[in-house]
C-alpha positions as CSV (number, residue, x, y, z in Angstrom):
1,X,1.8,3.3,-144.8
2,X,2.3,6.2,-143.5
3,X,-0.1,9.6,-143.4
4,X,0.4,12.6,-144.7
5,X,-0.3,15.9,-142.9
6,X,-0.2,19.7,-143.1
7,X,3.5,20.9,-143.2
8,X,4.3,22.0,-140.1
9,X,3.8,25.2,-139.1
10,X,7.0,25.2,-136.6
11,X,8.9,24.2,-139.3
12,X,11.0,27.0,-139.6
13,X,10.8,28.4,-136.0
14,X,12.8,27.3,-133.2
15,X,10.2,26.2,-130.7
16,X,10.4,22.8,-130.0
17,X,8.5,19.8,-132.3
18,X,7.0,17.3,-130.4
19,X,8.1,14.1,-130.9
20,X,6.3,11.1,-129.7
21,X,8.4,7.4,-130.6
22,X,6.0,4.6,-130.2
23,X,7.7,1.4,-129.8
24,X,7.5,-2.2,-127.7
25,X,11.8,-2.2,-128.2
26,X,13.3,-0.4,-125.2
27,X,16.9,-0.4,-127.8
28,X,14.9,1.8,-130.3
29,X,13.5,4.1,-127.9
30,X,16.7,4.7,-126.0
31,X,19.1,5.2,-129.1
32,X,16.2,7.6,-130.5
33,X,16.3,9.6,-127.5
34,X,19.8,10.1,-127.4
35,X,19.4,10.9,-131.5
36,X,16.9,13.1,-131.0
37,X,16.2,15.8,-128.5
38,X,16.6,19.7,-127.1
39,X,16.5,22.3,-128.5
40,X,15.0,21.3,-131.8
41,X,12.8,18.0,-130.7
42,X,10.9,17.4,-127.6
43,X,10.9,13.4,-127.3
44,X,8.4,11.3,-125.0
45,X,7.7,7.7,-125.7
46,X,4.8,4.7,-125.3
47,X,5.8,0.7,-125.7
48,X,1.7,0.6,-127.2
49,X,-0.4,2.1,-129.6
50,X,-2.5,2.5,-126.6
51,X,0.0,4.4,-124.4
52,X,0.8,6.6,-127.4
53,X,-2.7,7.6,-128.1
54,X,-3.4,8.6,-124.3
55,X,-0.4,10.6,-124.2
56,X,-1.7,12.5,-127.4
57,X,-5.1,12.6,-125.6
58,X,-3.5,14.3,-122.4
59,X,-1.6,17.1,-124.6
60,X,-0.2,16.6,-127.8
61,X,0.8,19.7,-129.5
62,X,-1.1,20.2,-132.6
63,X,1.9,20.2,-135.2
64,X,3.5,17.0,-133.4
65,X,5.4,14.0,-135.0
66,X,5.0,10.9,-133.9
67,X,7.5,8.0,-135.2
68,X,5.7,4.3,-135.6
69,X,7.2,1.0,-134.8
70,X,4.8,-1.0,-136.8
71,X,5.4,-4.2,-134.3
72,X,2.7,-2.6,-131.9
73,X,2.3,-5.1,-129.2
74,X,-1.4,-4.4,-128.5
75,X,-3.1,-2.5,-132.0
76,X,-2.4,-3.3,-135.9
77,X,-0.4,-0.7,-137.5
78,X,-3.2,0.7,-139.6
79,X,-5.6,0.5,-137.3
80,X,-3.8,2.7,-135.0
81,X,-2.8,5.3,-137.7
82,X,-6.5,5.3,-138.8
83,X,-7.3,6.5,-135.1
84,X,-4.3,8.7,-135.3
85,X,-5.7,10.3,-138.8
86,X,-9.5,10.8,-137.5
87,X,-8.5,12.2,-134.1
88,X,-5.3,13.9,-134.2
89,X,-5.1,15.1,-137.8
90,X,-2.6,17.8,-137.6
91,X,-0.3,15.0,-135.9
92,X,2.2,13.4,-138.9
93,X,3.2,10.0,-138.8
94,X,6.8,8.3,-140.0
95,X,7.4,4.7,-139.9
96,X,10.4,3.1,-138.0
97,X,11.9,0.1,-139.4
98,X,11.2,-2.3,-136.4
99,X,14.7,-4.2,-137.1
100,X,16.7,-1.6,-137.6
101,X,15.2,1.5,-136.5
102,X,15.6,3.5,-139.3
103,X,13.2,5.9,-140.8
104,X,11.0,5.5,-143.9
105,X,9.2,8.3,-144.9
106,X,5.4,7.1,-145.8
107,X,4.0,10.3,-147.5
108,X,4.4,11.6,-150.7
109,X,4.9,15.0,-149.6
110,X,8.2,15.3,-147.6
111,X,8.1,18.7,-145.2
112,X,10.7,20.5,-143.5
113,X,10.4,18.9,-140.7
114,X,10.0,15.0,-141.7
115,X,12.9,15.5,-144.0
116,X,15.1,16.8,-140.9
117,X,13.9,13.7,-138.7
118,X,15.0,11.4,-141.3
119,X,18.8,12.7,-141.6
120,X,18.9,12.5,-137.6
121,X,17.1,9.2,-137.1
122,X,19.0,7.7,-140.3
123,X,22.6,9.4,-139.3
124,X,25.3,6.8,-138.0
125,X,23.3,3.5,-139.5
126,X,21.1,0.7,-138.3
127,X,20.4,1.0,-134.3
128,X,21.2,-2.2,-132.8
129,X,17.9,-3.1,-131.7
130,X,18.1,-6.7,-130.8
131,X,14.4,-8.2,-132.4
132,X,16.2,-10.3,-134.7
133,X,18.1,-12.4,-132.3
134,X,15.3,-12.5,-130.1
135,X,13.7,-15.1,-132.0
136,X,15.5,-18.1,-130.6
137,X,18.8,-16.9,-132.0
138,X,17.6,-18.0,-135.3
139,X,19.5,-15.1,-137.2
140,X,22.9,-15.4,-135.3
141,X,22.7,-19.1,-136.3
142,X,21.8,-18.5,-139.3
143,X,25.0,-16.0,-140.3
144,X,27.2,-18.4,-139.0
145,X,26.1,-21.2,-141.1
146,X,26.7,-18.5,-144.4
147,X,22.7,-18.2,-144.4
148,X,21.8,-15.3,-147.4
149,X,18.4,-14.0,-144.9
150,X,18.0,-10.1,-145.6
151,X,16.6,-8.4,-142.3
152,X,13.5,-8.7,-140.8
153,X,12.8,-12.2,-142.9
154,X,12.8,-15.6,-142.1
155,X,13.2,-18.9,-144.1
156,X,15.8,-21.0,-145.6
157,X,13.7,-22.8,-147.9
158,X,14.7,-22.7,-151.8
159,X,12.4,-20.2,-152.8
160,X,13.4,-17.8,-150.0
161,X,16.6,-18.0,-151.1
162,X,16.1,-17.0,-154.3
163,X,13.9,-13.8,-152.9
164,X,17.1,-13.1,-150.7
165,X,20.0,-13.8,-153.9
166,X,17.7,-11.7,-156.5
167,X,16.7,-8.6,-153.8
168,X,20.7,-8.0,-153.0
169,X,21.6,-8.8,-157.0
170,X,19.1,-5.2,-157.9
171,X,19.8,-3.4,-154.4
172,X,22.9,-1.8,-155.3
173,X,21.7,-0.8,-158.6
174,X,18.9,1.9,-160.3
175,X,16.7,-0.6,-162.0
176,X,13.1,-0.8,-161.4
177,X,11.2,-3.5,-159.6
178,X,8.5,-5.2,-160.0
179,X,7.6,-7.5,-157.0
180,X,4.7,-9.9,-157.3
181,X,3.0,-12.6,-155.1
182,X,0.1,-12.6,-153.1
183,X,-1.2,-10.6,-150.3
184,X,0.4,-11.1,-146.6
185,X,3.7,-12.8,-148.5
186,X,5.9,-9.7,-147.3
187,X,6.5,-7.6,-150.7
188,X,6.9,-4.6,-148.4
189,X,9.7,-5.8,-146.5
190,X,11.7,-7.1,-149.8
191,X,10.9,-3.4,-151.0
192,X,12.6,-1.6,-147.5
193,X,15.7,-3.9,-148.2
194,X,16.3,-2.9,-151.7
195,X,16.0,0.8,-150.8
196,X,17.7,0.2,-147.4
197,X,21.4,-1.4,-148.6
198,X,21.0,1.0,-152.0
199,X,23.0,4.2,-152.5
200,X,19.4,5.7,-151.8
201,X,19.2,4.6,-148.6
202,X,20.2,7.6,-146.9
203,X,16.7,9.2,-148.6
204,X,13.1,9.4,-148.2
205,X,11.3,5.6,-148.4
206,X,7.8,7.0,-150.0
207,X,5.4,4.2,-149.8
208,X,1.9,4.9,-152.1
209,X,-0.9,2.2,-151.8
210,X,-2.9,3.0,-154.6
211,X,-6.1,1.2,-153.8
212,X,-6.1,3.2,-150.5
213,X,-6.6,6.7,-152.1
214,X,-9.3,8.0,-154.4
215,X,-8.8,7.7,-158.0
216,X,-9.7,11.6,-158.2
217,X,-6.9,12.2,-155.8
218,X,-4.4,9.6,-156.7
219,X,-2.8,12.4,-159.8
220,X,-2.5,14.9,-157.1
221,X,-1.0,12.7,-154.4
222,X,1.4,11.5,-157.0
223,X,2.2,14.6,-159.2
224,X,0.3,17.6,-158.2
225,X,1.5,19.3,-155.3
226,X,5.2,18.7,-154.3
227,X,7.8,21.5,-154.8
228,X,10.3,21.0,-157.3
229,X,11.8,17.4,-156.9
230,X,13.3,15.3,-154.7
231,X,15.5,12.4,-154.4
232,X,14.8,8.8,-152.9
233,X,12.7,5.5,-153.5
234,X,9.3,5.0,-153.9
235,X,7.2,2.3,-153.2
236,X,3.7,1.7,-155.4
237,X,1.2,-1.0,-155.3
238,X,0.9,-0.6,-159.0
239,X,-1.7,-3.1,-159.7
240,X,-4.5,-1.1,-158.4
241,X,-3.9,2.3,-160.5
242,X,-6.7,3.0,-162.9
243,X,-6.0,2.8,-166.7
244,X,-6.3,6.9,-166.6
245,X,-2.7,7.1,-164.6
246,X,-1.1,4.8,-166.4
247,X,0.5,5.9,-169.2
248,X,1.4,9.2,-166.6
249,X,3.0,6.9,-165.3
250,X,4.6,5.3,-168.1
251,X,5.9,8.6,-169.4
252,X,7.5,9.2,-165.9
253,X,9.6,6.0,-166.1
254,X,10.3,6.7,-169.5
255,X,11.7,10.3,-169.4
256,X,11.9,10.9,-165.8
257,X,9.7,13.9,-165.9
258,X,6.2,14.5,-164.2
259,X,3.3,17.0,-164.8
260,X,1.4,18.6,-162.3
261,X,-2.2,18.4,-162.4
262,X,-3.6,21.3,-163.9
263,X,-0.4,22.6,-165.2
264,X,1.5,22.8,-168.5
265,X,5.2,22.5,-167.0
266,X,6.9,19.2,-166.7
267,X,9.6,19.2,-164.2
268,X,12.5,16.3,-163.2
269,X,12.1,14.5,-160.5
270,X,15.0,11.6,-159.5
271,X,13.1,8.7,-158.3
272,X,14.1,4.7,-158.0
273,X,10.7,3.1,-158.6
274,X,10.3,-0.6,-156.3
275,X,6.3,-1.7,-157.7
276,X,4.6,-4.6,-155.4
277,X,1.2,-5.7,-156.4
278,X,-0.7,-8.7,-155.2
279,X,-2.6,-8.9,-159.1
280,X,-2.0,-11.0,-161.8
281,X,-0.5,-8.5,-164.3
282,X,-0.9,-10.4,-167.4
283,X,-4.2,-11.4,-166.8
284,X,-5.6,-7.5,-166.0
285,X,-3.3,-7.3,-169.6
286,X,-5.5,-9.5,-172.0
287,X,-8.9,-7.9,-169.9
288,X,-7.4,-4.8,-171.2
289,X,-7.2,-3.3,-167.2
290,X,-3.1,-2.5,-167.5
291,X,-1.0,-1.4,-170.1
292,X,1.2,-4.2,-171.7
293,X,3.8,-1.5,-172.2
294,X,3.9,0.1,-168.8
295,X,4.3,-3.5,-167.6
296,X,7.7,-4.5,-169.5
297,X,9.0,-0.8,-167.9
298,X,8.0,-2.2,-164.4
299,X,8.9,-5.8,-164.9
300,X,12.5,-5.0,-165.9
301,X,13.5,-7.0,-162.6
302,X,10.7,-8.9,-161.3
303,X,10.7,-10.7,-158.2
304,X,8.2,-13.2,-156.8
305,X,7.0,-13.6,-153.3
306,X,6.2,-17.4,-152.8
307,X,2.6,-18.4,-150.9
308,X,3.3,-19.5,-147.2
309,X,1.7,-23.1,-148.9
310,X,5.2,-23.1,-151.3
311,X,7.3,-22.9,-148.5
312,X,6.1,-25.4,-145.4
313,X,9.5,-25.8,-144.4
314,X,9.8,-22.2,-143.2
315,X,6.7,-22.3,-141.0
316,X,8.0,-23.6,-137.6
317,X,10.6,-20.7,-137.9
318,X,7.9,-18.4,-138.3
319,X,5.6,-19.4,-135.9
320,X,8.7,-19.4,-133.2
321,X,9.7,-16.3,-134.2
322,X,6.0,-14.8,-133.9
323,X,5.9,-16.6,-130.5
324,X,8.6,-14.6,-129.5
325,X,8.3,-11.2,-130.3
326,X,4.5,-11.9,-128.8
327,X,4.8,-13.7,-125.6
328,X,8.5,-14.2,-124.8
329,X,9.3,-17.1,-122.8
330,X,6.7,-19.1,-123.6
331,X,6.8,-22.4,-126.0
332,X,5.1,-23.8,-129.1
333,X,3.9,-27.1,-128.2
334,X,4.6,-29.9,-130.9
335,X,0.3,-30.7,-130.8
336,X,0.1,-26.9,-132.0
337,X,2.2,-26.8,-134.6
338,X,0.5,-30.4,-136.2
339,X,-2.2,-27.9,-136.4
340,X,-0.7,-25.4,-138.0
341,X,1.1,-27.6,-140.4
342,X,-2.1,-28.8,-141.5
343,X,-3.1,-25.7,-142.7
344,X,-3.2,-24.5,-146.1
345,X,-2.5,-20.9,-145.2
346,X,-4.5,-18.4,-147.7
347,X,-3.2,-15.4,-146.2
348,X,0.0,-16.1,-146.3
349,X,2.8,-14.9,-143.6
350,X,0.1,-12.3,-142.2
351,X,-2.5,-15.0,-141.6
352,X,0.2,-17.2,-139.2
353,X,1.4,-14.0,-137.2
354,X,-2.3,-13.3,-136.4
355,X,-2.9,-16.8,-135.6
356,X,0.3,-16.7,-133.4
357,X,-0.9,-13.6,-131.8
358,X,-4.0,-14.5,-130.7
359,X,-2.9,-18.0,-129.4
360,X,0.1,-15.8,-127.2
361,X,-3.3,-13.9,-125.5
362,X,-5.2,-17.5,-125.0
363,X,-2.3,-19.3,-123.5
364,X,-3.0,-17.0,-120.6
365,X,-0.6,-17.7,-117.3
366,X,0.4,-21.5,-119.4
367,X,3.6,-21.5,-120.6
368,X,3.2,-24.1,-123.8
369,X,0.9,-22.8,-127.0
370,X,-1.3,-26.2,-127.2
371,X,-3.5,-26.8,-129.9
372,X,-6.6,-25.7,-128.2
373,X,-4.8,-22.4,-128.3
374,X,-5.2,-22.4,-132.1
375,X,-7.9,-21.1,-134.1
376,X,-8.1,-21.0,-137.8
């Protein structure tokens, strides 16, 4: 998720890095500041994307920081770091963990600088930030009824449970994952739990989309430029790495040891590998598109993400809970959710909070979410 950028050139020098923290949470913005600030940081914040890109627009230093809260009330979380990238691309951004405001670091090349901000974000714990609760009270309910939820998810259906038993069963432990199901089922937020309740969690959170980066770069991003090693978790969307990487990749999770490109010397690096695709493994296996072995050393502790359609019971949950972090205050009416239930849902969990979202901007001045309000 997140983008990588030139090391800093401050880095070392005690002028001030600019930090901007972009989040709708008043809790995460206040605890940052008091985290963060003179002589080392310089902090402003923005509630919106929007407010965050006009204060880079009016000023932002050229070697600035700027920590995400992906729960932007106003843009999408890659649209605005594709603005970000194309505009301002000296400007490095870190994601926030919107219900704990914690930091994981999204690029593959750690610097000075990012590495600092994560042991000062990340010092003293989760930040109380108060999103979880806000959704009807659903999680405070939930706890006292011995509910098993892991943080930032929602559902108490069978196969949820399972998700929630399996994710804390590998957490504590080094073993690598291997999390399936399709896209918009939330594999990414199963993957911040493992790392964030593992002995790791105190460490960078690298997160590497491999269908995002170009197959002639993907060897570099993964092996070819980082000094020596470093410890913490990384996240891959295996599924979409060509057939070229793959036994690289293989020899890495076999012997722990990576080659640069270009270069004859293999060097250690101490990794915990958490793999999420959306592909059918097995069938890319018998088309002869992934390696049968490199799957068994990913699949050592698989975990499926059920479909939205495998888990009905969980949607009126959702739907409050995207009603409320959207448009606080206002209702679901029970004509709107008949709609919703009638759904078959293809994308998933991402599909509902977009249709949520938009019906929170149609509903206008009303305070009820009818079914006119929903468009599928």
């Amino acid at each position: 998720m997140g983008i990588a950028a030139p090391q800093l050139a401050r880095s070392g020098d005690r002028v001030p890095i600019d930090v901007f923290i972009v989040s709708p949470n008043p809790r995460i913005r206040q605890a940052l500041q008091e985290k963060l600030g003179l002589p080392r940081w310089n902090v402003t914040e923005a509630r919106s994307g929007t407010g965050a890109l006009e204060l880079l627009y009016k000023g932002g230093a050229d070697d600035s920081v700027l920590l995400l809260d992906p729960m932007l009330p106003d843009l999408e979380p890659n649209e605005f770091q594709g603005i970000v990238k194309d505009r301002f691309p000296n400007t490095q951004v870190l994601i926030l963990n919107s219900h704990t405001g914690q930091l994981l670091l999204g690029s593959t090349s750690p610097t000075p600088v990012s590495t600092r901000l994560v042991d000062a974000v990340n010092r003293g714990g989760a930040i109380q930030t108060g999103t979880l609760p806000a959704a009807g009270g659903e999680v405070a309910r939930h706890r006292a009824e011995g509910r098993n939820n892991l943080r930032g998810m929602i559902g108490d259906s069978e196969p949820m449970q399972r998700v929630y038993s399996l994710t804390r069963m590998v957490a504590a432990r080094e073993t690598t994952v291997l999390i399936t199901g399709e896209s918009g089922t939330g594999k990414d937020l199963v993957a911040q739990e493992i790392h964030l309740v593992s002995p790791r969690r105190k460490q960078p959170f690298v997160v590497v989309n491999c269908s995002a980066i170009p197959e002639s770069l993907l060897e570099a991003e993964l092996f070819g430029y980082t000094k020596g090693s470093f410890t913490g978790a990384l996240q891959s969307r295996i599924g979409d790495m060509p057939l070229s990487l793959q036994s690289k990749i293989l020899r890495f999770l076999e012997q722990g040891e990576v080659q640069r490109l270009g270069a004859n010397d293999n060097f250690k690096v101490d990794v915990r590998v958490v793999a999420a695709t959306n592909a059918d493994l097995k069938k890319l296996i018998a088309e002869q598109r992934f390696r049968e072995d490199l799957y068994y050393r990913l699949a050592v502790f698989p975990i499926h993400m059920p479909p939205l359609r495998e888990r009905m019971e969980d949607l009126e949950e959702l739907a409050v809970a995207f009603v409320a972090r959207f448009h606080p205050g206002v209702a679901l009416g029970r004509e709107a959710l008949r709609v919703l239930t009638q759904h078959t849902w293809p994308g998933n969990v991402r599909e509902l909070r977009n249709v949520i979202e938009r019906a929170t901007i149609l509903v206008g001045t009303e305070r009820e979410i009818k079914a006119e309000h929903i468009f599928l």
